[in-house]
C-alpha positions in Angstrom: 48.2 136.3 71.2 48.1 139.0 73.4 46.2 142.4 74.5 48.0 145.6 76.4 46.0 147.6 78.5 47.0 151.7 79.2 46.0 155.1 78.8 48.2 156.4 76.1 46.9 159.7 75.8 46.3 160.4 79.6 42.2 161.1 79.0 41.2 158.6 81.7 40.0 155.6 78.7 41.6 152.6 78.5 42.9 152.2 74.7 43.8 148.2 73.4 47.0 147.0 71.5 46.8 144.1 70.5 49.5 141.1 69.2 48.6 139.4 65.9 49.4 136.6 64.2 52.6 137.1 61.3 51.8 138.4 58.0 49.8 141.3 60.0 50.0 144.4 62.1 49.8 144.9 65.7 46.2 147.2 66.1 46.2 149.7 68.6 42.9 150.7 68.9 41.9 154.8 70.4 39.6 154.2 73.3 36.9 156.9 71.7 34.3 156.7 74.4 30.8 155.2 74.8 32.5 151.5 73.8 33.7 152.9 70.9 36.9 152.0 69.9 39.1 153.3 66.6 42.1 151.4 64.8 44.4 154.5 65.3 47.8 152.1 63.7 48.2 154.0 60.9 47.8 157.4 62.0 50.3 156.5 64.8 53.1 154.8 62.4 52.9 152.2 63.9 51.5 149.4 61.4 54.0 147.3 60.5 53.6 143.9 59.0 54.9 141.3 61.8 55.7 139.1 59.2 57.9 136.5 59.6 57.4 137.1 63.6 54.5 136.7 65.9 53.5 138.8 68.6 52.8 136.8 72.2 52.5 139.7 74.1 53.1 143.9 75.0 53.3 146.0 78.2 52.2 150.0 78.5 55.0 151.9 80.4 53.5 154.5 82.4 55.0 157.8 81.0 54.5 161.4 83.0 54.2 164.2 80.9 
């Protein structure tokens, strides 16, 4: 599977989305500081179930606000 690297909210810390296997959702976890990391999927509307397809890979466009 696959992991995407990128700065979604423009704070200067990496977040992670990550591809899954099918029958699950693609995480993207909120780079929270200090190593921390949160499963913000949910909040974002994001977490659908990949089911019957699998997820090899993602890229992070660079958006200017």
């Amino acid at each position: 599977m696959g992991v995407a690297v990128g700065d979604y909210r423009n704070n200067g810390l990496l977040d992670l989305y990550n591809t899954v296997f099918s029958d699950d959702y693609n995480p993207l976890y909120r780079n929270d500081g200090g190593g921390n990391f949160s499963d913000v999927s949910f909040q974002m509307g994001i977490a659908t179930v990949t089911f019957p397809f699998l997820g090899w890979g993602h890229r992070v466009p660079r958006l200017r606000q």
